[in-house]
Biotite code that builds the C-alpha atoms (Angstrom):
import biotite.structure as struc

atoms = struc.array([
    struc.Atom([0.000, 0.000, 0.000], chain_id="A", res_id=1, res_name="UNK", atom_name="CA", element="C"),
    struc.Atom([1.287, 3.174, -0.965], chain_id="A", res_id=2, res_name="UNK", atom_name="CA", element="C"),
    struc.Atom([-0.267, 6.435, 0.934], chain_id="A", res_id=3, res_name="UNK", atom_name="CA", element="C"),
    struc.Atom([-0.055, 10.173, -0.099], chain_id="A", res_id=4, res_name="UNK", atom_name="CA", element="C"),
    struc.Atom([-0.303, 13.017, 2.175], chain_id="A", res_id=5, res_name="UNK", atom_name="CA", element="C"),
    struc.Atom([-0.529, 16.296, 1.491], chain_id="A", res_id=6, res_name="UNK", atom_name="CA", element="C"),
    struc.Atom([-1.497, 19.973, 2.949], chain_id="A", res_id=7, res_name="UNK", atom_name="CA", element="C"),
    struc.Atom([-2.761, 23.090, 1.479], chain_id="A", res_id=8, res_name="UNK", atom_name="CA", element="C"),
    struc.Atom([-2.489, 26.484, 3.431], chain_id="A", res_id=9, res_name="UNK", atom_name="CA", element="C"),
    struc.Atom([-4.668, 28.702, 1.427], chain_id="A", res_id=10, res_name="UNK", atom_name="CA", element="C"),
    struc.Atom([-4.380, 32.384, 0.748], chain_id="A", res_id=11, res_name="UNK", atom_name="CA", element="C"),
    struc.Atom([-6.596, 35.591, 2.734], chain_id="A", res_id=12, res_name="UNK", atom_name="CA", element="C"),
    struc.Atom([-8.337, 35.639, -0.156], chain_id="A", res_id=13, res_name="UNK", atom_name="CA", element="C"),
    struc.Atom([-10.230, 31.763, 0.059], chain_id="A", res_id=14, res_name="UNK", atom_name="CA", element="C"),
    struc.Atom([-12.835, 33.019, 1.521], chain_id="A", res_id=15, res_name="UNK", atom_name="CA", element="C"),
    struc.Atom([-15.556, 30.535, 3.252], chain_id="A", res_id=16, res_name="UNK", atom_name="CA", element="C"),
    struc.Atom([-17.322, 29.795, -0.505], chain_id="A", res_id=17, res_name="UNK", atom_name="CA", element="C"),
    struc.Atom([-13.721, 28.404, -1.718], chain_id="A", res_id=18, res_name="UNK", atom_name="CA", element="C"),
    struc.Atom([-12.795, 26.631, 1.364], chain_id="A", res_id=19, res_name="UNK", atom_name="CA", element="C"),
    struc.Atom([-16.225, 24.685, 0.354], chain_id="A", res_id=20, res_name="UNK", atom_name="CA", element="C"),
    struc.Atom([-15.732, 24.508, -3.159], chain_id="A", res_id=21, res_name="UNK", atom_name="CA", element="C"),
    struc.Atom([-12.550, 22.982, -2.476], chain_id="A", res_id=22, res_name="UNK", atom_name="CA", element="C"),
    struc.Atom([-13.877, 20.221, 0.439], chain_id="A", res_id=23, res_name="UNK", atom_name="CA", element="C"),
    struc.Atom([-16.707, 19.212, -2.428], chain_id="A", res_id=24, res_name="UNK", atom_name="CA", element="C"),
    struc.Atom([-14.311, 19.134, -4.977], chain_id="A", res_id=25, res_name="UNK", atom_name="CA", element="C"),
    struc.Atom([-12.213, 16.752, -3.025], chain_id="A", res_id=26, res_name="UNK", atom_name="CA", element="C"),
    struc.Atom([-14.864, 14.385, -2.236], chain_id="A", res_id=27, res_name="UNK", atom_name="CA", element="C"),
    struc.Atom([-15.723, 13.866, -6.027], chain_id="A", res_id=28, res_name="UNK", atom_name="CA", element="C"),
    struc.Atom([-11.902, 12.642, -6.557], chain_id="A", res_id=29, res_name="UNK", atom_name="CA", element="C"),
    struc.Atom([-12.635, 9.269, -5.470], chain_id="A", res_id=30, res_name="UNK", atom_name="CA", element="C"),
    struc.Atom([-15.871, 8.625, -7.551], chain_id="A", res_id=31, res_name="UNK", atom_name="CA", element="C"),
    struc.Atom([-13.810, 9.800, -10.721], chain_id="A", res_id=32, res_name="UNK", atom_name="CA", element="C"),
    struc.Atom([-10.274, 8.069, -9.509], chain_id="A", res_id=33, res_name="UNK", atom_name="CA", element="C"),
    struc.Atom([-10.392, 4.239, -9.837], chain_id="A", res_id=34, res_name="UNK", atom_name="CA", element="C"),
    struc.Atom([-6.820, 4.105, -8.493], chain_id="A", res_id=35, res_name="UNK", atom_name="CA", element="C"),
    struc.Atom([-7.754, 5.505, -5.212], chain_id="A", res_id=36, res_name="UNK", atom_name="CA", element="C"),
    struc.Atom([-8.361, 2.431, -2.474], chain_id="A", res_id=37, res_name="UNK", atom_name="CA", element="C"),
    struc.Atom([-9.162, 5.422, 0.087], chain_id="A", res_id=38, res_name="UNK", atom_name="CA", element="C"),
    struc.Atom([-9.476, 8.731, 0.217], chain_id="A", res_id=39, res_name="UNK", atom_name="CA", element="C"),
    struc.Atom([-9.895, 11.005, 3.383], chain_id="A", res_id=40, res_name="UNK", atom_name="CA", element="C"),
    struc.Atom([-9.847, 14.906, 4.224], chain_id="A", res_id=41, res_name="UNK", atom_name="CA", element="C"),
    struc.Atom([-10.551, 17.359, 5.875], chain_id="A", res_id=42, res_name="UNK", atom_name="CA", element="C"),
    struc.Atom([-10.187, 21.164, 7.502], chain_id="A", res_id=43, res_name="UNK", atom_name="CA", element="C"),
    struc.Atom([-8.502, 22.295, 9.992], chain_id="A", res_id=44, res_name="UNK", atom_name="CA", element="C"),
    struc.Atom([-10.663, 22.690, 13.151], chain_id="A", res_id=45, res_name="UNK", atom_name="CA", element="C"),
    struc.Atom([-8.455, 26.113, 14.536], chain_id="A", res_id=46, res_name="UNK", atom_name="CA", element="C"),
    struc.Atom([-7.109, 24.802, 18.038], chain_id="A", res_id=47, res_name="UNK", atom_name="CA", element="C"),
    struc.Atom([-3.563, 25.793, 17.218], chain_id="A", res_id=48, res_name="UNK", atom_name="CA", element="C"),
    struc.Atom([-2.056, 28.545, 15.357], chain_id="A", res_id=49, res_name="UNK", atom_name="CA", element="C"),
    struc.Atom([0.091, 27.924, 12.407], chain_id="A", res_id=50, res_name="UNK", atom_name="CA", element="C"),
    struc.Atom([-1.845, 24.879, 11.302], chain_id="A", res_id=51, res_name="UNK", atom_name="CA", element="C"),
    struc.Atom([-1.916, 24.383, 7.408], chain_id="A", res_id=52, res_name="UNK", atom_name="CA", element="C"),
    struc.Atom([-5.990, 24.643, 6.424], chain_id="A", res_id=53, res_name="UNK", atom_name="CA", element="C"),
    struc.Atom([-6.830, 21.512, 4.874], chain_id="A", res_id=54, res_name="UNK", atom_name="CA", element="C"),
    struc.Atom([-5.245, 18.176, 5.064], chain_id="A", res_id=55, res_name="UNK", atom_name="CA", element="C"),
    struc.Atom([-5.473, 14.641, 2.509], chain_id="A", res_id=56, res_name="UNK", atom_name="CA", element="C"),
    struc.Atom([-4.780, 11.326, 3.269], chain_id="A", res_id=57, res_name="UNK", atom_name="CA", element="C"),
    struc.Atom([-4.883, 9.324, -0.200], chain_id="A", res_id=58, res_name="UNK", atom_name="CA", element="C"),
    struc.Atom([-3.918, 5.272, -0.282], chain_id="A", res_id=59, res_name="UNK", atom_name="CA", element="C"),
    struc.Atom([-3.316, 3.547, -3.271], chain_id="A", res_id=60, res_name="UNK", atom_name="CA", element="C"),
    struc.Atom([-2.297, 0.046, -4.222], chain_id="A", res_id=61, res_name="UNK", atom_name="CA", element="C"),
    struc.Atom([1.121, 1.108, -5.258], chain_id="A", res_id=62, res_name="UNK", atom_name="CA", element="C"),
    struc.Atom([3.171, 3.677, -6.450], chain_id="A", res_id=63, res_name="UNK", atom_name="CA", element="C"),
    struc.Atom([2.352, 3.025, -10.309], chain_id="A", res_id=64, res_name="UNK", atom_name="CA", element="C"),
    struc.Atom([-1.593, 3.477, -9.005], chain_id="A", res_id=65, res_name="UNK", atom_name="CA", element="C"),
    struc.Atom([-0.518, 7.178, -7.347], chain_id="A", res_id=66, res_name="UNK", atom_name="CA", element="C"),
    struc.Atom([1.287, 8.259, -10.321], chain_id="A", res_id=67, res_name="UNK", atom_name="CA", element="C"),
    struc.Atom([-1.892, 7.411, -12.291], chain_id="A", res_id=68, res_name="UNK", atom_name="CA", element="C"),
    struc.Atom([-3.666, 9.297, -10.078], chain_id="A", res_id=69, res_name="UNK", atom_name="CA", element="C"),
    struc.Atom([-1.260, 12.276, -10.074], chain_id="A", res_id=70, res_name="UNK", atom_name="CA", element="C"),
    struc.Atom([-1.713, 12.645, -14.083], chain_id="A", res_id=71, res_name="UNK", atom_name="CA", element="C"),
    struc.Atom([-5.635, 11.742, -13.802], chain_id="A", res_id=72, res_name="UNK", atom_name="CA", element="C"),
    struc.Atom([-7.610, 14.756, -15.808], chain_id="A", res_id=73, res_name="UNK", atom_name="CA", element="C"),
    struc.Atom([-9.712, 14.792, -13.134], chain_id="A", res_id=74, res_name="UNK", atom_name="CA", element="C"),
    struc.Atom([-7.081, 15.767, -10.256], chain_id="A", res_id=75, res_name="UNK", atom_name="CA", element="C"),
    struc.Atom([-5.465, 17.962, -12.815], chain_id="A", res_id=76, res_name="UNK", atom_name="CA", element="C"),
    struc.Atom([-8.414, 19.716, -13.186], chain_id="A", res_id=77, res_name="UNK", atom_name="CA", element="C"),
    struc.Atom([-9.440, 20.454, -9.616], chain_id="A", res_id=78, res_name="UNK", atom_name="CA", element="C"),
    struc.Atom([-5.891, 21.380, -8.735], chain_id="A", res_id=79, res_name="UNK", atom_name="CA", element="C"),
    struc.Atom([-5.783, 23.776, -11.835], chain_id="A", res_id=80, res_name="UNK", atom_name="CA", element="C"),
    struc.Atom([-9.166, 25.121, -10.799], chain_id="A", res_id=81, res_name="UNK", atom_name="CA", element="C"),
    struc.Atom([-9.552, 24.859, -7.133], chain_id="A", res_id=82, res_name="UNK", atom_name="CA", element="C"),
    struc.Atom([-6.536, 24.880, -5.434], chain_id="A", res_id=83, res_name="UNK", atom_name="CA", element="C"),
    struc.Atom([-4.010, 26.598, -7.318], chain_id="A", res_id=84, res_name="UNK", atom_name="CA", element="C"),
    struc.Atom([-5.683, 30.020, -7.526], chain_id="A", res_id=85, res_name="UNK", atom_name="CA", element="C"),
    struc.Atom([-5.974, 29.873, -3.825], chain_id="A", res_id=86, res_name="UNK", atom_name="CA", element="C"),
    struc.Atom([-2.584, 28.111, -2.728], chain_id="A", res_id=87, res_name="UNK", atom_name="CA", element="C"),
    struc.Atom([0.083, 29.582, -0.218], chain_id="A", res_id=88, res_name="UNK", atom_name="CA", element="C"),
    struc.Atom([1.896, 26.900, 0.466], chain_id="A", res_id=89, res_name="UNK", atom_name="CA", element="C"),
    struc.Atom([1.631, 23.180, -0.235], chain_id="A", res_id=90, res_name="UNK", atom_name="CA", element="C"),
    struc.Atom([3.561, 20.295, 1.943], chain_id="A", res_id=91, res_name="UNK", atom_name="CA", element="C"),
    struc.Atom([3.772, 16.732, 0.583], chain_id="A", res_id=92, res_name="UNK", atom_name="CA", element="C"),
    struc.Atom([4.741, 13.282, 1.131], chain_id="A", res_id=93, res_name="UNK", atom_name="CA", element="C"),
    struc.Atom([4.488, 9.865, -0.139], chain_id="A", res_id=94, res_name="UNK", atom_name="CA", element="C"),
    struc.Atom([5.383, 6.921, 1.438], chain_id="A", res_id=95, res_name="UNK", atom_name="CA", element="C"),
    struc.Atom([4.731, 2.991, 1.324], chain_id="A", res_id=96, res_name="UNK", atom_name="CA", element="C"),
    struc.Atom([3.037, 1.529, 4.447], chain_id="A", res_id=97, res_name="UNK", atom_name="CA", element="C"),
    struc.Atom([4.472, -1.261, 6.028], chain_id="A", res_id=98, res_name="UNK", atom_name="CA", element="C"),
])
């Protein structure tokens, strides 16, 4: 199993509507991603300053099956739409579970 985790900190200017637009956005990934075994997200609640805003968990079978999903029109797409216009900072990591 191969997982893939990665956090956006938006900009002042993703206002409440985007924040949402994004969260729906990435529920639809997994109902358009076959390669996607499970999918998980979610924002950050606000206890502690400094947090990034919203966070992913993504598992797939293997790294050929992230890749696909990487290069998938359909993540393109919401990246290109959603996230980039809105995107501080991004952190990322992959890694296989053991």
């Amino acid at each position: 199993m191969f997982r893939h985790v990665v956090l956006f900190r938006l900009t002042e200017s993703a206002d409440s509507h985007v924040r949402e637009e994004i969260l729906n956005g990435l529920a639809l990934l997994p109902t358009q991603i076959p390669s996607i075994k499970r999918f998980v997200f979610g924002r950050d609640v606000g206890i502690a300053s400094g947090n990034f805003d919203i966070a992913v968990i993504a598992d797939f079978a293997d790294q050929a099956a992230y890749l696909e999903y990487s290069t998938h029109s359909a993540h393109v797409e919401f990246v290109r739409k959603y996230v980039r216009p809105y995107l501080q900072e991004r952190s990322a990591v992959q890694f296989e579970l053991t």
